[in-house]
C-alpha positions in Angstrom: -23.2 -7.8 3.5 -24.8 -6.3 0.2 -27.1 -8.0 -1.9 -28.3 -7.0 -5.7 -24.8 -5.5 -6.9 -24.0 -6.0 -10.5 -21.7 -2.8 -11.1 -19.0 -1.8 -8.6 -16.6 0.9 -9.2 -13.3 1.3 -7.9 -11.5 4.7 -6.8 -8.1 4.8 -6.7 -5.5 7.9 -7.3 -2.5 7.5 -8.7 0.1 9.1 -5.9 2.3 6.6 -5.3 1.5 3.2 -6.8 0.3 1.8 -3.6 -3.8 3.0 -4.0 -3.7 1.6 -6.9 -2.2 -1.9 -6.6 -4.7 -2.3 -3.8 -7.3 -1.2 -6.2 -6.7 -3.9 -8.5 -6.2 -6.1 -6.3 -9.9 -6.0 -5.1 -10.9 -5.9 -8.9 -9.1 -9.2 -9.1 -10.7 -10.8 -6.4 -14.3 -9.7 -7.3 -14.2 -10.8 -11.1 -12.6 -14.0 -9.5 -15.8 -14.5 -6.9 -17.7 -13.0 -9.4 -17.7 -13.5 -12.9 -21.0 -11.9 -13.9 -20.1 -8.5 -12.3 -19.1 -5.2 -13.8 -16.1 -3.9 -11.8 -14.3 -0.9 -12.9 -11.3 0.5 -11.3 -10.6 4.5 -12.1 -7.9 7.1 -11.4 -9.7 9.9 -9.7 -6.5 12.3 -10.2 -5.8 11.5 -13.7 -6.7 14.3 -16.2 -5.2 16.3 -18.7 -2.6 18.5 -18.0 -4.2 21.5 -17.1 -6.4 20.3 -14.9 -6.7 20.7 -11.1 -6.7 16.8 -10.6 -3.5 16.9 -11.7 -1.8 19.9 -10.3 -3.0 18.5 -6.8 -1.3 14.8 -8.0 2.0 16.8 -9.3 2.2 19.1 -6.3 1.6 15.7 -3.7 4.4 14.2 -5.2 6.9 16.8 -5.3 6.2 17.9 -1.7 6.7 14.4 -0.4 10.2 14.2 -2.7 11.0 17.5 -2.6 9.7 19.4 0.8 9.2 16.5 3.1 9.4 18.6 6.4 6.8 20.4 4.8 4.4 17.9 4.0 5.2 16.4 7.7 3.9 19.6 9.0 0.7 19.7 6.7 0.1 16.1 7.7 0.5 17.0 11.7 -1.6 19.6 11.2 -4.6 18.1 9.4 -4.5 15.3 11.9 -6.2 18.0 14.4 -9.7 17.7 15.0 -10.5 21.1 14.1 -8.6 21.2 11.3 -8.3 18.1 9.4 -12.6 18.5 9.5 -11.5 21.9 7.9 -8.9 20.3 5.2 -11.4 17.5 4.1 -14.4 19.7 3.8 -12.4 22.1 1.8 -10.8 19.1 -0.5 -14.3 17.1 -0.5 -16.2 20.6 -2.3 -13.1 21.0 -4.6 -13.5 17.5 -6.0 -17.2 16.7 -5.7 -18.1 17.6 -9.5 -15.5 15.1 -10.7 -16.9 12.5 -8.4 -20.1 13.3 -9.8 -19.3 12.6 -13.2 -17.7 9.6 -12.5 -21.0 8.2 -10.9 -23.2 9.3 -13.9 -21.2 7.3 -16.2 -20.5 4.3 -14.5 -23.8 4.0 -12.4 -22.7 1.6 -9.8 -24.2 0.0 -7.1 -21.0 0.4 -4.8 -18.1 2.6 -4.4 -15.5 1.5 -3.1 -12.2 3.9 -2.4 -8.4 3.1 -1.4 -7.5 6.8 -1.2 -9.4 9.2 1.2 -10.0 12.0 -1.4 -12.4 10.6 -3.8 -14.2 8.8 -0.7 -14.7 12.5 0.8 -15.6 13.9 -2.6 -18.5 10.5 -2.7 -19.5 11.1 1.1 -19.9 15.3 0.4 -22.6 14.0 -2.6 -24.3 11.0 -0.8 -24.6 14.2 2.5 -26.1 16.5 0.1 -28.7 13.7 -1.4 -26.4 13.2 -4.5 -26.1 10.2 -4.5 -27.4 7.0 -2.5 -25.2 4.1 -2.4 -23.2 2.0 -0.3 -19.5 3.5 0.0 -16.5 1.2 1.4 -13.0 3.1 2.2 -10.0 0.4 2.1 -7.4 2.5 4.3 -4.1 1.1 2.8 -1.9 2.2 5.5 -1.2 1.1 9.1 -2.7 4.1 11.1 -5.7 6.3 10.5 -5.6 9.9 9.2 -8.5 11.9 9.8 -9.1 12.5 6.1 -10.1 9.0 5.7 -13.4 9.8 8.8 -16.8 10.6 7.4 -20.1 9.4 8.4 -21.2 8.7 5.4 -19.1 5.9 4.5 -20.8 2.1 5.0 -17.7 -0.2 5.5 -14.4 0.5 6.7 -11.2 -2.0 6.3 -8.7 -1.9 8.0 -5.1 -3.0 8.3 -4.4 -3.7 12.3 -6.6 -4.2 15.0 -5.3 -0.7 16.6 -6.7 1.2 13.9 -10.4 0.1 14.8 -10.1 1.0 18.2 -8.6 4.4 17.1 -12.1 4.7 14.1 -14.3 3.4 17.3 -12.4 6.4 19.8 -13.1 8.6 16.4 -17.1 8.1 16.2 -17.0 5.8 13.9 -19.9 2.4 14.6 -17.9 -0.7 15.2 -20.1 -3.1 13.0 -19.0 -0.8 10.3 -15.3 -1.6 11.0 -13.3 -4.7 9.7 -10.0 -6.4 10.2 -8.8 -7.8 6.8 -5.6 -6.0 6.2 -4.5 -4.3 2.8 -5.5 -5.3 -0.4 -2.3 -7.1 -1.9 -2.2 -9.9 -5.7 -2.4 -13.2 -4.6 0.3 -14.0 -6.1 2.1 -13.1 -3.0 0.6 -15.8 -0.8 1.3 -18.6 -3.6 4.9 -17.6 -4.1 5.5 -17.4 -0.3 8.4 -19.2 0.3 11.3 -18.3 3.1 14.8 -18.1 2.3 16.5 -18.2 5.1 20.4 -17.6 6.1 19.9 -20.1 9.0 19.6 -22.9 5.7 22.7 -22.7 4.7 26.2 -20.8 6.3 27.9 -20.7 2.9 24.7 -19.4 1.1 25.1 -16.2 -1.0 22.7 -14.0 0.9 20.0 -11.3 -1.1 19.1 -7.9 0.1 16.1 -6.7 -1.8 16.2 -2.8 -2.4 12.9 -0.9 -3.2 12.2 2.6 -3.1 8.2 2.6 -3.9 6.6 2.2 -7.5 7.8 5.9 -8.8 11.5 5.0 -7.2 11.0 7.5 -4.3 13.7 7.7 -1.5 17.6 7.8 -1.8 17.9 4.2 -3.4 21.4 5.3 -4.9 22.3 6.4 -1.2 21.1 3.2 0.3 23.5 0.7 -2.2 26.7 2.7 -1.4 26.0 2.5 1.9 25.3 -1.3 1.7 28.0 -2.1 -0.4 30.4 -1.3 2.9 29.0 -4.8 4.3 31.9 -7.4 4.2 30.9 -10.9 2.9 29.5 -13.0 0.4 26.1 -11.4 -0.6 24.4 -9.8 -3.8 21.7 -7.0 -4.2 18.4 -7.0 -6.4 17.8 -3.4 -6.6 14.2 -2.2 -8.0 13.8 1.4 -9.6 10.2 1.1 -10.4 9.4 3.7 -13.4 12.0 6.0 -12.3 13.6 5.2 -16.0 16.4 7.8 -14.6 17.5 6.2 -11.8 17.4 2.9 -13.0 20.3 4.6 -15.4 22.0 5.7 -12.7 22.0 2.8 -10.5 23.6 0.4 -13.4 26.1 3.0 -13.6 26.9 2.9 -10.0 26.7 -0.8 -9.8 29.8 -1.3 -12.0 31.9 0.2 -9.3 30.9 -1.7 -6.4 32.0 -4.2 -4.6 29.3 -6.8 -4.3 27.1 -7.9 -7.2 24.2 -5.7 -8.0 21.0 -6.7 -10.1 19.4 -3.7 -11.4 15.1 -3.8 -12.2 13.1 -1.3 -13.5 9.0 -1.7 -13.0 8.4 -5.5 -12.8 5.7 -7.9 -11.8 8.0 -10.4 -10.7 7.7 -8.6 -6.6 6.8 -12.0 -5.8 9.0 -14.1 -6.9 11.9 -11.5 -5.8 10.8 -10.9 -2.1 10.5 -14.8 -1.9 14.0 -15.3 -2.4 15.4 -12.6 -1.0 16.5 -12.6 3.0 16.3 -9.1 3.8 14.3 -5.9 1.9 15.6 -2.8 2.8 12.6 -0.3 1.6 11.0 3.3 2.7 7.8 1.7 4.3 5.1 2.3 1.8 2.0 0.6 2.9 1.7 -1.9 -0.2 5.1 -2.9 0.2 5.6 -3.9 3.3 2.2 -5.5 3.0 3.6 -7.4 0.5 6.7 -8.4 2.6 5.0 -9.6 5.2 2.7 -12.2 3.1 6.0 -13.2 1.8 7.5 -13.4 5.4 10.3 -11.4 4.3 12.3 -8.9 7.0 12.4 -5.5 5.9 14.6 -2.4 7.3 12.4 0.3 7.1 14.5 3.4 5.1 13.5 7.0 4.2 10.1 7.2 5.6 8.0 9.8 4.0 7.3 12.0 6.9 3.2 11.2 7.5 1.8 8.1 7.1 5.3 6.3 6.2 6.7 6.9 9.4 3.1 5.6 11.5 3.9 2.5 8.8 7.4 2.4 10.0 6.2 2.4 14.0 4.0 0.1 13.9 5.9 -2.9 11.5 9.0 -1.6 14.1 6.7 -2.5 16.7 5.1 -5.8 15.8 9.0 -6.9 15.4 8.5 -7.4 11.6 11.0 -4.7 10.8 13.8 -2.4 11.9 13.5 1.0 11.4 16.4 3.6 10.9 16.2 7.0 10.5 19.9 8.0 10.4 21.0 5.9 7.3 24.7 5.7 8.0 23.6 2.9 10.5 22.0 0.6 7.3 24.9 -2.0 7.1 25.4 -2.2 10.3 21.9 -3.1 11.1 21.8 -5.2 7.7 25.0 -6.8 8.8 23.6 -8.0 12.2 20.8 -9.4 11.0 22.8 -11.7 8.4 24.8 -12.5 11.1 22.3 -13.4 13.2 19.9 -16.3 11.9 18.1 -16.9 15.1 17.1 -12.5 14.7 16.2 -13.2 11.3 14.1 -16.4 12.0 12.1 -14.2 14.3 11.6 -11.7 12.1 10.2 -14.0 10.0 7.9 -15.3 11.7 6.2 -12.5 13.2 6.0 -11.1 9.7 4.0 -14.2 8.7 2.1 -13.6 11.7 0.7 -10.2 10.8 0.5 -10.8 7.1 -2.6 -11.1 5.6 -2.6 -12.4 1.8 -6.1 -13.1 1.8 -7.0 -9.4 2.1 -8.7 -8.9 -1.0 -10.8 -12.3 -0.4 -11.9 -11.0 2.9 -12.9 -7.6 1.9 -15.2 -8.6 -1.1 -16.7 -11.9 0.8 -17.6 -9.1 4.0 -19.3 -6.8 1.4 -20.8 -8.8 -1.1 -20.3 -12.9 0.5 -19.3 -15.7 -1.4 -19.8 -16.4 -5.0 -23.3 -15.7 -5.3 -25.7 -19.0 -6.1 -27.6 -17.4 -9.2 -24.1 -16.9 -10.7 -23.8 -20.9 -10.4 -27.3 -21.2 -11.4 -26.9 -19.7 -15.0 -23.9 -21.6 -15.5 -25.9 -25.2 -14.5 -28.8 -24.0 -16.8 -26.1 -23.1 -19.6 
């Protein structure tokens, strides 16, 4: 636990929206503990057009949409000992004058990172005498890549018990290694409430459909394919900022069979996954984080080769989720579990088991402890 921090900054990057929901959701919680602190949350990748921050954002996101295999194989490869010490040396020297601008403006006391290339740009500084402060790395997905392993870095948190015992097998000190889970709004704990299709035989059943803040994945694919299931049930399909497909879905949803609610970006998640049965999603991180504080059962769609597929494993595993890779067998798995309450009940309740909505609490009360007493002091005296 720290003591004497009045600024904390924030890094996030802005591939995917996942790194930086988790972001925020920490800021939430530490202006919430702490009123009197100065918490600022910043995009490392965002720059102007030109710039290398953003050529490495654009060229991220069109490999993983684009060139999957290829970005599988990068991945892989990385993962290597040699290697991925190789990768995040190179990427920690390309990006360590950014990081260095970003702590002479906003002088904080901590850094804390949700995405592991900023947190190797801080730990290549802080190795180099650059800079000397505390450094926290919130790994928002449910296995470890090696770009996320540096010596430098104070506090780890983590998502699942596993992924301490694979930082402990890694090097990494155990005291330095915490189970809290990912960083989701609160919101999600207070609007957790089951719907069920054991409640009710005649109920009009909801499949959530998300493909990921920037609409990722073949959403469009996934409701044809859906549409094929025979009964009384409606979709609540989310496009995210994908402006375009959320064009083309309302388009498609006019010839369908079933009834289809189309969303673009939204912060109604909560109140959606609440009341939906099922959530049929590629298995980003945040999202299924946010599924299983809702205690919603997800079929896992479209993995991102990488990280989305460890995601898809392990949720597969715990018996939160089912995951497909050959999407042709979507309504048939969606069907079953419809079908079959007593599946879906489980499901349920092992998602509740392994969700952690207090997240963000946890994380900020482990690094900084409860709201501080001077705080509550100045307020008395006021």
């Amino acid at each position: 636990m720290l003591s004497c921090v009045n600024h904390v900054l924030i890094v996030s990057a802005s591939i995917g929206s996942g790194h930086t929901q988790a972001a925020n959701a920490v800021k939430a919680e530490l202006e919430r503990q702490h009123p009197d602190m100065r918490v600022a949350v910043v995009d490392f990748l965002e720059g102007d057009n030109f710039s290398l921050n953003t050529f490495i954002k654009e060229t991220y996101i069109k490999m993983i949409d684009v060139f999957p295999d290829m970005y599988d194989l990068l991945y892989r490869w990385s993962q290597a000992s040699h290697k991925g010490t190789t990768v995040r040396n190179l990427m920690s020297w390309i990006l360590k004058k950014r990081m260095l601008r970003l702590v002479d403006r906003y002088r904080p006391d901590l850094i804390i990172f949700t995405h592991p290339f900023p947190c190797g740009a801080a730990c290549h500084l802080k190795r180099n005498d650059m800079l000397n402060v505390p450094l926290a790395g919130v790994i928002t997905d449910y296995a470890v890549h090696r770009l996320w392993l540096y010596n430098e870095v104070n506090f780890y948190f983590v998502a699942a018990e596993e992924m301490k015992e694979n930082l402990i097998s890694q090097g990494i000190a155990v005291d330095r290694i915490h189970v809290t889970g990912i960083p989701i709004s609160n919101s999600f704990g207070e609007e957790c409430v089951i719907s069920s299709t054991a409640q009710s035989a005649d109920k009009e059943s909801t499949v959530l459909i998300m493909g990921g803040g920037l609409g990722l994945g073949a959403v469009a694919e996934v409701l044809l394919e859906l549409d094929k299931i025979e009964g009384s049930h409606r979709f609540v399909v989310v496009a995210g900022r994908n402006a375009g497909l959320r064009k083309d879905l309302q388009l498609l949803s006019r010839s369908l069979t079933h009834r289809v609610q189309v969303i673009g970006y939204t912060r109604r998640i909560p109140e959606l996954m609440a009341n939906a049965d099922i959530l049929v999603t590629k298995p980003g991180a945040l999202t299924c984080s946010e599924a299983l504080a809702s205690g919603l059962p997800m079929v896992l769609v479209n993995a991102i080769p990488g990280q989305e597929e460890d995601n898809a494993r392990y949720l597969d595993r715990m018996g939160a989720a089912i995951w497909t890779e050959d999407q042709t067998q979507l309504n048939e798995i969606v069907r079953h579990l419809l079908d079959d309450s007593q599946l879906l009940s489980t499901m349920q309740q092992q998602a509740q088991r392994i969700g952690r909505p207090d997240a963000a609490r946890q994380i900020v009360t482990k690094l900084i402890g409860k709201k501080r007493e001077t705080a509550a002091i100045r307020k008395r005296r006021g």
